[in-house]
C-alpha positions in Angstrom: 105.8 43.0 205.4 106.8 40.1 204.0 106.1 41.9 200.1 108.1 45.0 201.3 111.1 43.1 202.2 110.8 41.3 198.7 110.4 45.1 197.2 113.6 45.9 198.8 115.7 42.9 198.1 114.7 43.4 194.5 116.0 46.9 194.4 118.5 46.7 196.3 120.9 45.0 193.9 119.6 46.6 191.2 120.5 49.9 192.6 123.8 48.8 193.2 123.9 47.7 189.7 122.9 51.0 188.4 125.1 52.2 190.4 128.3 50.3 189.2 127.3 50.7 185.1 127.2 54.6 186.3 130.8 54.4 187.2 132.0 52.3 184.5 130.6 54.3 182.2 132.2 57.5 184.2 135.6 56.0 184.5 137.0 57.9 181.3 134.5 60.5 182.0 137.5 63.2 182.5 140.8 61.7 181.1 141.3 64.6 179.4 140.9 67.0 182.4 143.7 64.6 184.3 145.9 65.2 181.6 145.6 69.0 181.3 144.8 68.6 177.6 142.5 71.4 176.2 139.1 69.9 175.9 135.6 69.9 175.6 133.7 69.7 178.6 131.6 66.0 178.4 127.8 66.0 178.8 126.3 62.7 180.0 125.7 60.3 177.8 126.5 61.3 174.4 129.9 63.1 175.0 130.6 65.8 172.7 128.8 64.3 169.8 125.4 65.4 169.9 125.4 68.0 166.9 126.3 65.0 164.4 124.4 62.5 165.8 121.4 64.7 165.3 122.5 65.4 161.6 122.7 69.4 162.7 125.9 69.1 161.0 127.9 67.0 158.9 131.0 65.1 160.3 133.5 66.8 158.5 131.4 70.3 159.2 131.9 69.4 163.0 135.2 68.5 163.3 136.0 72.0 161.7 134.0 73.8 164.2 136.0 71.6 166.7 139.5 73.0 165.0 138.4 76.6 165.0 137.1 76.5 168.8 140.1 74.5 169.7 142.5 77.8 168.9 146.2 77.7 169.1 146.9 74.7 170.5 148.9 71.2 169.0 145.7 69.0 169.9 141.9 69.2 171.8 140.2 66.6 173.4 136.5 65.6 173.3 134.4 63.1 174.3 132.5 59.9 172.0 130.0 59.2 174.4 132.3 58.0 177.4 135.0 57.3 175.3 138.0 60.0 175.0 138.3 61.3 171.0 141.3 63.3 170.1 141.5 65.9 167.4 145.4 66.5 166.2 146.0 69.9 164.9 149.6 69.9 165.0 151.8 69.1 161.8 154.6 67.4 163.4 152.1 65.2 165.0 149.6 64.5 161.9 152.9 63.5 160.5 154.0 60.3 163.2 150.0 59.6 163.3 149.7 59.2 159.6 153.7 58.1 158.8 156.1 57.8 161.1 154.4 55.9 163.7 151.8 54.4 161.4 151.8 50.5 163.3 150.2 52.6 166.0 147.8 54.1 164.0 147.0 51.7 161.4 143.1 51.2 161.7 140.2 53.5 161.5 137.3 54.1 163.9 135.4 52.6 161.6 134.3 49.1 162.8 131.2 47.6 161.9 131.3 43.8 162.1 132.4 41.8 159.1 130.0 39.1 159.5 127.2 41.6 159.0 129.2 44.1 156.2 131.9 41.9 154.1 131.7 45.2 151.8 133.5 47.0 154.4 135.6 44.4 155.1 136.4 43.4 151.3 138.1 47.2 150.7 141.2 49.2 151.9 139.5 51.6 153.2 137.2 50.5 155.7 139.5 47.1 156.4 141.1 47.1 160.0 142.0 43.4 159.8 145.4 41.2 159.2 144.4 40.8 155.8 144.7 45.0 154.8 148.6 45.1 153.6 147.7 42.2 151.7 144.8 43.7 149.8 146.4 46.8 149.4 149.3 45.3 147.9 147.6 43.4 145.6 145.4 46.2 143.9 148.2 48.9 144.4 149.6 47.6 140.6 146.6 49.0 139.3 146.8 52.4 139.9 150.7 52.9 138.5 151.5 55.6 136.8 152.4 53.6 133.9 148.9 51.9 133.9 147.1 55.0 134.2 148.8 56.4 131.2 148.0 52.7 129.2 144.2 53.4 130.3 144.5 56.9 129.0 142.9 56.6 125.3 139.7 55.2 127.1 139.5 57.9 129.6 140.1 60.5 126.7 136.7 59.0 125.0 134.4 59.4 127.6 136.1 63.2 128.2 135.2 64.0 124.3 131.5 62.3 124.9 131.2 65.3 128.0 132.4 67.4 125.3 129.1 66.5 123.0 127.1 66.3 126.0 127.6 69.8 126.9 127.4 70.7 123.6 123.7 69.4 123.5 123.0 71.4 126.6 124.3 74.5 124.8 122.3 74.3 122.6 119.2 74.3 124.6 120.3 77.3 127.1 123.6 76.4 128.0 123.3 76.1 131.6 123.2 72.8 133.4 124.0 71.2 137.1 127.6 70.5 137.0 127.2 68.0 139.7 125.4 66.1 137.9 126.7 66.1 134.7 130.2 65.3 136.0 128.8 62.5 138.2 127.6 60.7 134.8 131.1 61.6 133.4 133.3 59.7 136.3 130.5 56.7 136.4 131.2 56.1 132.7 135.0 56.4 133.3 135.2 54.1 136.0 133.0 51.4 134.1 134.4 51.8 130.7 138.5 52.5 131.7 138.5 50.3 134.7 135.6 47.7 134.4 135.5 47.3 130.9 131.7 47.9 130.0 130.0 50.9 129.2 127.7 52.6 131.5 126.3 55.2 129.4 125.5 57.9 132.1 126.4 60.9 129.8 123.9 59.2 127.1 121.5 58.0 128.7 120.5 60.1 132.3 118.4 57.3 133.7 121.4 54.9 133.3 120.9 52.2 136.0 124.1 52.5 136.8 123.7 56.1 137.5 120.5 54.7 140.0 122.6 52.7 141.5 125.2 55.3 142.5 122.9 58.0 143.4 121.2 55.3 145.7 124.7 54.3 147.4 124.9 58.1 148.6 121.6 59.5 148.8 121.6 62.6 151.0 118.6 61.4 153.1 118.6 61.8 157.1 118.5 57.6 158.0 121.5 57.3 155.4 123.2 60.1 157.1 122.8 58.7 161.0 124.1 55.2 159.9 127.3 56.8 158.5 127.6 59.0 161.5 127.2 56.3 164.2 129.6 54.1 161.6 132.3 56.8 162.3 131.4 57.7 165.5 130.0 54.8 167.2 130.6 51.4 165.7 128.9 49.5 168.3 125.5 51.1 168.2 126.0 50.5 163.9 126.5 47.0 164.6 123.9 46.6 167.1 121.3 48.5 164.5 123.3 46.5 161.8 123.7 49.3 159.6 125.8 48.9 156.4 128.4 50.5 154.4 126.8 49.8 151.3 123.0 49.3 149.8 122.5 45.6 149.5 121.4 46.7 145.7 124.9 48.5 144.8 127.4 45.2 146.1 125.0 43.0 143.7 124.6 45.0 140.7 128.5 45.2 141.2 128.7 41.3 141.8 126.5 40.7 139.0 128.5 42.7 136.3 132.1 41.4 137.9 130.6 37.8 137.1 128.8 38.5 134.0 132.2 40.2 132.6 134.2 37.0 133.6 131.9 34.9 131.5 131.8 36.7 128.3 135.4 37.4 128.3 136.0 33.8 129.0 133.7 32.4 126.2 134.7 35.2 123.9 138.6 35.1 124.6 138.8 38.6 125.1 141.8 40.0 127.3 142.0 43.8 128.9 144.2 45.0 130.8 141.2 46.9 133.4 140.5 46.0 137.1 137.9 43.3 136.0 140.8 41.1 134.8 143.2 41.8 137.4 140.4 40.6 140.2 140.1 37.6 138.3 143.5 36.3 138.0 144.0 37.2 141.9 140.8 35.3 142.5 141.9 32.3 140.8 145.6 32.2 141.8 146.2 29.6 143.8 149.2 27.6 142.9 151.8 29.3 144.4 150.6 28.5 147.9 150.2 32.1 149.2 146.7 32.8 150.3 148.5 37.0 150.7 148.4 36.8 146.9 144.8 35.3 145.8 141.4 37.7 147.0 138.4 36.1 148.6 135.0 36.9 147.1 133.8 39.2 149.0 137.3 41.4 148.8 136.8 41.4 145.4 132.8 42.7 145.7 134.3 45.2 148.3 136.6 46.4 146.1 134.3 46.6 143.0 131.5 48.4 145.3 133.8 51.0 146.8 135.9 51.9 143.8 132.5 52.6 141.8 130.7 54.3 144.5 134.0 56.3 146.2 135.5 57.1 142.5 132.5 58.7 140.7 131.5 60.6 143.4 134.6 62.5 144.6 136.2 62.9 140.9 132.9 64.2 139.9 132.9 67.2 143.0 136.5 68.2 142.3 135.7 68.7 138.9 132.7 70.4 139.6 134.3 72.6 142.2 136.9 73.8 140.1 134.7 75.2 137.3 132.7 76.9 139.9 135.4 78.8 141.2 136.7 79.3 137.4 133.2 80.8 136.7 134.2 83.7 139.2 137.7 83.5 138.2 137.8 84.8 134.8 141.1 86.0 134.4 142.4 82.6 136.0 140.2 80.9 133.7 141.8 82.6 130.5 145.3 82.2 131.4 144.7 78.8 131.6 142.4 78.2 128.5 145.2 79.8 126.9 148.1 77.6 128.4 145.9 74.7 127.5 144.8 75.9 123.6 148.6 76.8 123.1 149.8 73.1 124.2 147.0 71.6 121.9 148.3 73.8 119.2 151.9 72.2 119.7 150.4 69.0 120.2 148.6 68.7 116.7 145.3 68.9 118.6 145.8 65.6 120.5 145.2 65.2 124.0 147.6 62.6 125.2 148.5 61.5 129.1 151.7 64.2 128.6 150.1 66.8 127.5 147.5 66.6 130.6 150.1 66.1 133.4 152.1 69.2 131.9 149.2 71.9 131.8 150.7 73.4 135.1 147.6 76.1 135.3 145.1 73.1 135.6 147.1 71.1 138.0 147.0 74.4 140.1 143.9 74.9 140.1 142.8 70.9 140.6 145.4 71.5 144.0 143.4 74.3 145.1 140.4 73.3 144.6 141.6 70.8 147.0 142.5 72.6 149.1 139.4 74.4 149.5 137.3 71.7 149.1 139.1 68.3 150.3 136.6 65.2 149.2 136.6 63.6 152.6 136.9 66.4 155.6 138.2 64.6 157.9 140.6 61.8 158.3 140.3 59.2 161.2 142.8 56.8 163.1 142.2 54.6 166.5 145.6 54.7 168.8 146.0 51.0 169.2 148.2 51.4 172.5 149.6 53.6 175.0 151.4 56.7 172.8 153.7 59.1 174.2 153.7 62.2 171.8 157.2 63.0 170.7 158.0 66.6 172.1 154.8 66.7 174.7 154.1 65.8 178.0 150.7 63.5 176.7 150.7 59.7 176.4 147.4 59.2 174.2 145.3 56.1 175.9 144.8 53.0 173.7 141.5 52.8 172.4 141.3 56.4 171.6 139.8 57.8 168.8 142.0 60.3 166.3 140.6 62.9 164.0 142.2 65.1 161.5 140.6 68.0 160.5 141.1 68.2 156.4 138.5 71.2 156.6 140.1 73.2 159.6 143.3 72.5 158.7 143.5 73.1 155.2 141.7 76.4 155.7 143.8 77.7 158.3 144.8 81.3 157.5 148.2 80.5 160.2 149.2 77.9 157.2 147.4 79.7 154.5 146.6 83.2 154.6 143.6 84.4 153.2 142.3 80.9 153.3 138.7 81.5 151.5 140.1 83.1 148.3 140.6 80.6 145.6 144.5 81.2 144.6 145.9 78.6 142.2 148.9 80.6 142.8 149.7 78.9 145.9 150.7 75.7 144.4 152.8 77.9 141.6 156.6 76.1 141.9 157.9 79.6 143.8 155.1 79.4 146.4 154.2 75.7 147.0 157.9 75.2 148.5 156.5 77.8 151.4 153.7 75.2 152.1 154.2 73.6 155.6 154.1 69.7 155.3 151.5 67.7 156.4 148.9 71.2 156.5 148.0 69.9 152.9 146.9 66.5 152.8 143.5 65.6 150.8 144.1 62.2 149.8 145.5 61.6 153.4 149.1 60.2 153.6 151.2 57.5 154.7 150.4 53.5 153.8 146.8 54.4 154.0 146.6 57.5 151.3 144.0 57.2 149.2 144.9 54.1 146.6 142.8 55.7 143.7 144.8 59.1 143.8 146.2 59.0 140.7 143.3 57.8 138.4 141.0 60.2 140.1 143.6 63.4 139.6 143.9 62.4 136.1 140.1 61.5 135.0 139.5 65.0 136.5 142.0 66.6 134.6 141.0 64.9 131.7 138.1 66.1 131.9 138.0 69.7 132.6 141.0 70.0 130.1 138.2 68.7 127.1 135.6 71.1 128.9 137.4 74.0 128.9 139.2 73.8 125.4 135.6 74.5 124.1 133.8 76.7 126.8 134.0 79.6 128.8 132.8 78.6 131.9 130.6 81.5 133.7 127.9 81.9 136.3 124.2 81.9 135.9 121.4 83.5 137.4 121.1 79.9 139.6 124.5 79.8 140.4 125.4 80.1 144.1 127.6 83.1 145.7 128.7 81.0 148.3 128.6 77.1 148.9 126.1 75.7 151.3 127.4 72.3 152.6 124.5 69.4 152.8 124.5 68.2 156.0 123.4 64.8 155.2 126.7 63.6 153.5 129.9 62.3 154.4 131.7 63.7 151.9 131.8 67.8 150.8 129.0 67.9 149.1 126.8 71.3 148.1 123.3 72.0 149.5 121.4 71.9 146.2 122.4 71.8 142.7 125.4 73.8 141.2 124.2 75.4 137.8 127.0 76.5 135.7 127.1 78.1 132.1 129.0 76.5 129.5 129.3 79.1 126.5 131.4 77.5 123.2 134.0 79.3 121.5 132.6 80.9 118.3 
């Protein structure tokens, strides 16, 4: 009797305490359903989220499927878990999320504890703390136009080494992964124009700097869950203490950003390159402002993301473009032509003008773009109660806000015939038509993508010095349509991406 009653008094309580988690956990269970916002209908536990936790398909993959079920409507809510998510499909509304109402929208989802991951909390674009205008302001002078065009002659060399690479290849069978090759291009153009060492990817294959950065993103299922619950679920990342970055990458980056300092110090050797604008933040302290000066690990989050993030999304909007020119041939000779004749006025020299002018290539870079935007999806948390200009819904603080890059940027309401590759659409007679804020790969507002500028222009560079000397065309290998991998982050193909490069005679 006496071990019954004990039974009983144990479960008791315990029942009731199941019992009150159940209804915490349901609290927010239905938000959306009170609010008469369109919605997905939540399953216990997970939410919504099951088909990216379980890798069946990739974040930005998933939100588009979210976009297209959504239908006609100015935003759809799902659910993270038990928390509500929100995915904005409206212009007008993308544009106070991203702009206008930015203080509300300032941080990302993404928030893994900075005790466990200073990488993510050293860069802009995983920072949610006081310290993010700061470090924004401070690297912003790099990426000027005017410094761009001073770093030009050193992005120009490592586009004519591409050039001799592929001429190698040609001379083999002409065919090659384009992925890969220009993933060895944009690692030797962010170490030699922006770090100020060389690391020989397009020379040497088994570069360990080109380890390093396959290892950062390697397309493998437990690499793929940690950035998923990162986005998704920032508490179970912290609790599994999951980082950003491969221990290996933020030291080999540390390592070099030290190493640099030393020889250039012994060796009295000044350059104007990222390197030696990290230093001087890191050691100014005398005018009293801790805004201006960058703590060590800001400076190894910086280093890490802007070699990791920079090769790897340069390298697929190159490589996208010359896969659509390869079934594009009448594009492609119009604009081998536009970029032959301006050589021809130019004495042969490419120069940071004659790049920016060439308006067939910047056409085709923005629809490429278009197509294929780097990151698929852009996120925001809603900070506090929001009442949505022109509708009846105040989003909840704490909420989680996705944009659609993929949906939205392939919607045929905004641009018809969305899966045909028409560099037409950015011509200057058609781009006016374009509805603002339905075109957005870089993201927008304070938080649009810092590196914009170098990466536009190193993969300019580059498929200007390509396609002066090849016609680019299919193989036998070559694709018919693109297979996303549903292990990365990023828009990245299922396989490799063969290409042949034939030289003019």
């Amino acid at each position: 009797m006496d071990a019954g009653f004990d039974l009983i008094s144990w479960l008791l309580p315990a029942g009731l305490f199941v019992i009150i988690l159940y209804l915490l956990y349901e609290q927010q269970s239905n938000i959306w359903e009170k609010k008469k916002v369109p919605c997905l209908k939540r399953k216990f536990l997970f939410g919504n989220i099951w088909p990216a936790l379980t890798l069946k398909r990739a974040l930005a993959q998933y939100f588009d499927d979210m976009y297209k079920e959504a239908g006609d409507v100015p935003y759809f809510g799902f659910y993270v878990m038990n928390k509500p998510g929100l995915l904005i499909k409206n212009p007008e509304i993308i544009k106070n999320v991203l702009v206008k109402d930015f203080n509300v929208f300032m941080h990302r989802n993404f928030d893994i504890s900075h005790n466990l991951d200073p990488i993510a909390r050293g860069n802009t674009f995983f920072n949610n703390t006081a310290r993010w205008r700061g470090l924004r302001a401070n690297l912003s002078p790099m990426f000027t136009s005017s410094r761009i065009k001073f770093m030009f002659s050193l992005m120009s060399e490592v586009a004519d080494d591409l050039k001799k690479k592929i001429s190698k290849e040609c001379d083999k069978e002409g065919v090659t992964d384009v992925l890969e090759l220009n993933a060895q291009y944009t690692t030797d153009i962010i170490s030699s124009v922006v770090m100020g060492f060389k690391s020989n990817c397009l020379t040497d294959p088994n570069s360990v700097y080109r380890k390093v950065g396959k290892k950062a993103l390697e397309l493998t299922a437990p690499r793929a869950f940690q950035f998923v619950t990162m986005f998704l679920t920032p508490p179970i990342a912290n609790l599994l203490r999951y980082r950003s970055m491969p221990p290996e990458t933020a030291n080999m980056m540390g390592e070099t950003f030290e190493t640099m300092v030393k020889h250039r110090k012994e060796n009295n050797v000044q350059r104007n390159d990222l390197i030696e604008h990290l230093n001087q933040l890191r050691e100014k302290k005398n005018d009293g402002d801790p805004a201006k000066t960058l703590e060590p690990f800001e400076i190894l989050g910086t280093l890490t993301s802007f070699f990791v993030a920079g090769f790897e999304t340069t390298a697929s909007t190159m490589s996208y473009t010359l896969y659509e020119l390869a079934f594009n041939q009448d594009y492609q000779d119009l604009l081998r032509s536009e970029i032959k004749h301006s050589l021809a006025e130019n004495n042969g020299n490419i120069t940071y003008e004659l790049v920016q002018n060439v308006k067939y290539l910047e056409w085709a870079v923005n629809e490429t773009l278009r197509k294929y935007p780097l990151l698929g999806f852009l996120d925001r948390k809603c900070m506090a109660d929001y009442k949505v200009p022109g509708h009846d819904l105040i989003i909840p603080a704490g909420t989680k806000i996705y944009i659609s890059l993929n949906g939205l940027q392939r919607d045929p309401k905004y641009f018809p015939d969305p899966e045909k590759y028409d560099p037409y659409r950015f011509s200057e007679d058609r781009k006016q038509s374009i509805v603002p804020f339905t075109y957005i790969p870089f993201g927008e507002g304070p938080r649009i993508c810092i590196g914009m500028r170098f990466g536009l222009m190193s993969a300019k560079t580059g498929l200007l010095q390509i396609l002066r000397n090849f016609r680019v065309e299919p193989s036998d290998e070559t694709p018919r349509k693109i297979q996303y991998h549903e292990h990365s982050i990023l828009t990245t193909p299922k396989g490799l991406l063969k290409l042949k490069f034939v030289p003019d005679a």
